[in-house]
PyMOL commands that place a pseudoatom at each C-alpha (Angstrom):
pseudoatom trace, name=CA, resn=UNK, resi=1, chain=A, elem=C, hetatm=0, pos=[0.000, 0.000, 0.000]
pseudoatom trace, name=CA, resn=UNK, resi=2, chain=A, elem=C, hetatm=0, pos=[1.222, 3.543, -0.565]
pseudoatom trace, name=CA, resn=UNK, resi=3, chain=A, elem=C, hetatm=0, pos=[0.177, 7.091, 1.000]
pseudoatom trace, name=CA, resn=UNK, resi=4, chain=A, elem=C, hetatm=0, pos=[0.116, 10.256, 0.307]
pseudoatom trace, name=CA, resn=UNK, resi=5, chain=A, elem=C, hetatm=0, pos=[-0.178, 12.803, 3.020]
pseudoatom trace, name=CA, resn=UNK, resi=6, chain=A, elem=C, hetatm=0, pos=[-1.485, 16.565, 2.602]
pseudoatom trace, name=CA, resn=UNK, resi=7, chain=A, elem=C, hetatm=0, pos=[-2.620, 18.996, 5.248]
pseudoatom trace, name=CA, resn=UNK, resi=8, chain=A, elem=C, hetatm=0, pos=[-5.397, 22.226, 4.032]
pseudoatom trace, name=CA, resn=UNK, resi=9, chain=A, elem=C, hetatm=0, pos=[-6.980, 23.818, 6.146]
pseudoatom trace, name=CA, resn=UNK, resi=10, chain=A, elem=C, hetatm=0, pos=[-6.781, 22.273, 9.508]
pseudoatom trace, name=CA, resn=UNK, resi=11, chain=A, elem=C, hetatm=0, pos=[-7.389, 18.879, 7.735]
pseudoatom trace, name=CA, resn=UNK, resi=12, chain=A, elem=C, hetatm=0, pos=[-5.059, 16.168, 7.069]
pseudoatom trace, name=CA, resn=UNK, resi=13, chain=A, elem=C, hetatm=0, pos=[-5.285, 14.083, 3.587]
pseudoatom trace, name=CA, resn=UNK, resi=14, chain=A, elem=C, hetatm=0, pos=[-4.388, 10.794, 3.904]
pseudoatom trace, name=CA, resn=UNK, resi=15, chain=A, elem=C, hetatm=0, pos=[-4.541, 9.367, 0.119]
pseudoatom trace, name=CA, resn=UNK, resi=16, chain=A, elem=C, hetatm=0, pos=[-4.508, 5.390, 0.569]
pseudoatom trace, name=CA, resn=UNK, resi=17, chain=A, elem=C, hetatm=0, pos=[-3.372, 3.507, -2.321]
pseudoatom trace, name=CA, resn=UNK, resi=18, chain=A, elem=C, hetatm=0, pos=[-3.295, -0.755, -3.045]
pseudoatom trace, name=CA, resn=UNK, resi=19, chain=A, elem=C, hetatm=0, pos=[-4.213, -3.360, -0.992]
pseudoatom trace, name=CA, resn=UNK, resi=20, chain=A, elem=C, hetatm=0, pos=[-4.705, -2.239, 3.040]
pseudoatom trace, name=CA, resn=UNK, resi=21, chain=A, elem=C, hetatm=0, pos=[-4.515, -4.912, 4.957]
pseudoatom trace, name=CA, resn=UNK, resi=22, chain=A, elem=C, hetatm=0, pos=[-2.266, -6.391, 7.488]
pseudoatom trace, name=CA, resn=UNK, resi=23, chain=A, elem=C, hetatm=0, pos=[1.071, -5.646, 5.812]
pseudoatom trace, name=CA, resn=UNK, resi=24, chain=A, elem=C, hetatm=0, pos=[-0.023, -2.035, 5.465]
pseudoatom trace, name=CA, resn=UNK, resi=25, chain=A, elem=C, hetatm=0, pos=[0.169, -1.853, 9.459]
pseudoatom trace, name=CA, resn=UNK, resi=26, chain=A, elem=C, hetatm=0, pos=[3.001, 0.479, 9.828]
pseudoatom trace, name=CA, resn=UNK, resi=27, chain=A, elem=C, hetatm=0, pos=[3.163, 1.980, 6.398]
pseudoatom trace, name=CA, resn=UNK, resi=28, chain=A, elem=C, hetatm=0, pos=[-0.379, 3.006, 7.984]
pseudoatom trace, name=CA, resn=UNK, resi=29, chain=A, elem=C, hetatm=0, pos=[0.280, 4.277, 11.302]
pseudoatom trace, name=CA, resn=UNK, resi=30, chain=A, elem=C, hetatm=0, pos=[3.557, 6.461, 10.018]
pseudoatom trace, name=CA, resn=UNK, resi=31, chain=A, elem=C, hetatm=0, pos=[1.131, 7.888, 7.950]
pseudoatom trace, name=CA, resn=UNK, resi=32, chain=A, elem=C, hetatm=0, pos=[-1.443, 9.079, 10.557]
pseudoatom trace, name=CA, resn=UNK, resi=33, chain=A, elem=C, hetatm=0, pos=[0.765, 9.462, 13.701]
pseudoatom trace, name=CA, resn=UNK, resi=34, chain=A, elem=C, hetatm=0, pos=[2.662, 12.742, 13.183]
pseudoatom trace, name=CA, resn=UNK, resi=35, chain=A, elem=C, hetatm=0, pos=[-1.139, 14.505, 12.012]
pseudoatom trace, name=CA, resn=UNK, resi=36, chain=A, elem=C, hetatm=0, pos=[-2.083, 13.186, 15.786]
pseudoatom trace, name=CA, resn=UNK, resi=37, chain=A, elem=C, hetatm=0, pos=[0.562, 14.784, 17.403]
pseudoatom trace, name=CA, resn=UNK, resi=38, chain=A, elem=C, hetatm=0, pos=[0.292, 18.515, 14.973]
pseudoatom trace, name=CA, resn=UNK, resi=39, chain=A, elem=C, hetatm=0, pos=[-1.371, 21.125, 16.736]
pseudoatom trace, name=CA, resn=UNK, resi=40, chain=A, elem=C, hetatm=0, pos=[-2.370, 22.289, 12.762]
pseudoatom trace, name=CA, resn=UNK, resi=41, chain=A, elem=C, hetatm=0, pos=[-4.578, 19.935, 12.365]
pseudoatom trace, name=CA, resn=UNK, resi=42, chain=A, elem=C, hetatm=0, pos=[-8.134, 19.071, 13.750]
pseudoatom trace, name=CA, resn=UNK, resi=43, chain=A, elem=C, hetatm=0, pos=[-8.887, 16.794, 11.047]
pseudoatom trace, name=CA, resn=UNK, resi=44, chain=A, elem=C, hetatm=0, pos=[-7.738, 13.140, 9.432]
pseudoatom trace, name=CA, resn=UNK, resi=45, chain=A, elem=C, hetatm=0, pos=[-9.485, 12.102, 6.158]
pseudoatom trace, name=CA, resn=UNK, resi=46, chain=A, elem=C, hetatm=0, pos=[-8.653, 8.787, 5.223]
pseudoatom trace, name=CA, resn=UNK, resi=47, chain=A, elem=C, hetatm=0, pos=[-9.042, 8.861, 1.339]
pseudoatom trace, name=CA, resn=UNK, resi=48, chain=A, elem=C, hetatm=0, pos=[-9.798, 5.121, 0.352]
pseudoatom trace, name=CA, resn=UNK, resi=49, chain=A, elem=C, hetatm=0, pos=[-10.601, 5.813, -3.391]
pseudoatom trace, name=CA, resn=UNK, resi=50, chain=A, elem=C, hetatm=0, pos=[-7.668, 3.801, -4.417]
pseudoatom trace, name=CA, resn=UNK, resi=51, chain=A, elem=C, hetatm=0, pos=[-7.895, 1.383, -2.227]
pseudoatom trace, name=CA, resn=UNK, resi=52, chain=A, elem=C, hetatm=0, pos=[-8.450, -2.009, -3.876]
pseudoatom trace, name=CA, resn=UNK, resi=53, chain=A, elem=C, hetatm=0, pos=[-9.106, -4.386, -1.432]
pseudoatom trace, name=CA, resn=UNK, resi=54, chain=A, elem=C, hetatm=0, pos=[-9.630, -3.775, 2.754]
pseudoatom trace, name=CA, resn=UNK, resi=55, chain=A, elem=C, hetatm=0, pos=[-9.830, -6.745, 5.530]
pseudoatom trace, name=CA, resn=UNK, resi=56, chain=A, elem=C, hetatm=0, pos=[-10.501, -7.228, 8.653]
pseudoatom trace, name=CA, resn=UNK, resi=57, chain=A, elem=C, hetatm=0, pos=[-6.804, -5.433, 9.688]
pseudoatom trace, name=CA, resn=UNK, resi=58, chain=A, elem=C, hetatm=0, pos=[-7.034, -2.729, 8.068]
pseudoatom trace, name=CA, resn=UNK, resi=59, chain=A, elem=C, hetatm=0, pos=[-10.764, -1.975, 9.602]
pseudoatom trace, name=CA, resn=UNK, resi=60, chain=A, elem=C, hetatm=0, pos=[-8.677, -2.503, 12.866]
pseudoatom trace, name=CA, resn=UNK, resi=61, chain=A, elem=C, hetatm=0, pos=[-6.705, -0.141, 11.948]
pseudoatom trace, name=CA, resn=UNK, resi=62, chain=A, elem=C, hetatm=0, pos=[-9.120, 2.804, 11.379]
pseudoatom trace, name=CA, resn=UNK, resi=63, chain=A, elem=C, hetatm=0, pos=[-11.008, 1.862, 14.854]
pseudoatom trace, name=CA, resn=UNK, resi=64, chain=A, elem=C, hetatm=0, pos=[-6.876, 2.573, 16.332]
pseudoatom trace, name=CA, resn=UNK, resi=65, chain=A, elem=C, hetatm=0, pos=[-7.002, 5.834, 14.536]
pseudoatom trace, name=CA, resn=UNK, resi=66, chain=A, elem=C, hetatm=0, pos=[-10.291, 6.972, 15.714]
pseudoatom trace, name=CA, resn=UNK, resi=67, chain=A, elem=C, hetatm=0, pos=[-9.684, 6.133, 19.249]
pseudoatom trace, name=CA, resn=UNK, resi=68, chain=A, elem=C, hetatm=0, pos=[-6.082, 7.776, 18.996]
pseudoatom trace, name=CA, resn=UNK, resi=69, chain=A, elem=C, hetatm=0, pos=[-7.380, 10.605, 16.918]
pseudoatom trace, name=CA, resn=UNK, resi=70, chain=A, elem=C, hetatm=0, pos=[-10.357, 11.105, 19.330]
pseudoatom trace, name=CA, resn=UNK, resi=71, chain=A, elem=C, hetatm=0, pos=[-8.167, 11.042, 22.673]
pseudoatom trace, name=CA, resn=UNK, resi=72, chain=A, elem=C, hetatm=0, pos=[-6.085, 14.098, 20.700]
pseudoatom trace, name=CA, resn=UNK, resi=73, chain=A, elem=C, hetatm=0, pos=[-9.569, 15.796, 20.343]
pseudoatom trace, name=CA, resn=UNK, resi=74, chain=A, elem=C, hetatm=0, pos=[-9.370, 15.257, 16.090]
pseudoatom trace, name=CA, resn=UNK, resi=75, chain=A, elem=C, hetatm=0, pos=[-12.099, 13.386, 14.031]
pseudoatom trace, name=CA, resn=UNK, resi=76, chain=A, elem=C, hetatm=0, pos=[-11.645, 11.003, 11.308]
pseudoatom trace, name=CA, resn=UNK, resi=77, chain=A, elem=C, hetatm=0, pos=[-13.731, 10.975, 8.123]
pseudoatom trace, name=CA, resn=UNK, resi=78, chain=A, elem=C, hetatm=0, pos=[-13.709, 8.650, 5.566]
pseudoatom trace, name=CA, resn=UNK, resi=79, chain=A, elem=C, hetatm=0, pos=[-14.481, 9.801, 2.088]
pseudoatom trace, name=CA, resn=UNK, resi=80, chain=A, elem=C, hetatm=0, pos=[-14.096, 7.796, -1.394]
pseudoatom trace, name=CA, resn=UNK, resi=81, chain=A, elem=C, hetatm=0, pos=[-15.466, 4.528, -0.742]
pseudoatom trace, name=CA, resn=UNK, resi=82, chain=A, elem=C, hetatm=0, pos=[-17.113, 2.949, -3.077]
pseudoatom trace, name=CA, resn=UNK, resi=83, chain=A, elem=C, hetatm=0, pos=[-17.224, -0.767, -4.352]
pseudoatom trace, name=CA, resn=UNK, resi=84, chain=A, elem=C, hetatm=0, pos=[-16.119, -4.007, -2.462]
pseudoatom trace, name=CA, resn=UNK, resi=85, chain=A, elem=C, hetatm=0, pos=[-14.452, -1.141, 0.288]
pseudoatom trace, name=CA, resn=UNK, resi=86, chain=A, elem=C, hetatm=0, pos=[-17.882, 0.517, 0.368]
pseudoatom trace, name=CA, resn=UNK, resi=87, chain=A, elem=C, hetatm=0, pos=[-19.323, -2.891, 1.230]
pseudoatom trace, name=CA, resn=UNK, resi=88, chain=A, elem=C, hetatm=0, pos=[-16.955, -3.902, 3.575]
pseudoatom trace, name=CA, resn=UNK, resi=89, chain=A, elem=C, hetatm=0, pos=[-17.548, -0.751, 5.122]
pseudoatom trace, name=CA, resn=UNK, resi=90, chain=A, elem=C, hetatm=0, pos=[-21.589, -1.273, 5.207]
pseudoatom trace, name=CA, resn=UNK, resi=91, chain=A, elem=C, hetatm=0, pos=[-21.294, -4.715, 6.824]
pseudoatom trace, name=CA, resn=UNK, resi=92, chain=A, elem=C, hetatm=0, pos=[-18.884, -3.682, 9.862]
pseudoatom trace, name=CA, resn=UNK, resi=93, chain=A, elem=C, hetatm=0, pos=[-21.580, -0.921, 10.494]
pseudoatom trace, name=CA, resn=UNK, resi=94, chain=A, elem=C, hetatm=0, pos=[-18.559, 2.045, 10.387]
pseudoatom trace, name=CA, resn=UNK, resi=95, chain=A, elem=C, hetatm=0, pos=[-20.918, 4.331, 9.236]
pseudoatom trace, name=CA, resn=UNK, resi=96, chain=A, elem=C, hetatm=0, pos=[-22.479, 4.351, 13.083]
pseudoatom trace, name=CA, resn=UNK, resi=97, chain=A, elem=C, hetatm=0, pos=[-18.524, 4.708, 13.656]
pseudoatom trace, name=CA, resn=UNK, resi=98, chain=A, elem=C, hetatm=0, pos=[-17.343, 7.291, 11.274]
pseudoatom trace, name=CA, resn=UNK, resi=99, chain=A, elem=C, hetatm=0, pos=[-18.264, 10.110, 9.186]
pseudoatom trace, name=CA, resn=UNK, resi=100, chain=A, elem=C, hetatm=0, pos=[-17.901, 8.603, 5.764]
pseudoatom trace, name=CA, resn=UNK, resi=101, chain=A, elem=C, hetatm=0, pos=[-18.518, 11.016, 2.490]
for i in range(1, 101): cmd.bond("trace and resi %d" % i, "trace and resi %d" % (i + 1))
show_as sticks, trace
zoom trace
């Protein structure tokens, strides 16, 4: 999996590319950790539009964001899903989780 990592306006882009799943672990979390820790941002959008294929890990994953991003006092949305990741998403309920757009 690849990122790419841009910060307007308060929010943090996290642009998710390939397979995330279990070998994406800490590719993931460098990705994420130093937005946690910026006083800049108040946001973390996890772009999945390039995402070709999610499992249980990687949903792991986002719940370890949000509660990491929530105990900093940031949100986390979602936005891009669509397809098999839009499903996945749909059956683990993370819309009840998550803002996803």
């Amino acid at each position: 999996m690849q990122t790419q990592v841009s910060v307007i306006n308060e929010r943090a882009r996290i642009a998710l590319s390939g397979r995330f799943d279990f070998n994406a672990h800490r590719t993931f979390k460098s990705a994420y950790e130093g937005q946690i820790k910026s006083n800049e941002v108040s946001a973390i959008e996890i772009d999945l539009g390039n995402v070709e294929y999610l499992d249980s890990a990687a949903l792991g994953m986002l719940l370890l964001l949000r509660d990491q991003a929530s105990s900093a006092h940031k949100t986390v949305i979602l936005t891009n899903c669509r397809g098999v990741v839009q499903q996945i998403l749909d059956i683990a309920n993370f819309k009840k989780l998550f803002t996803i757009q």
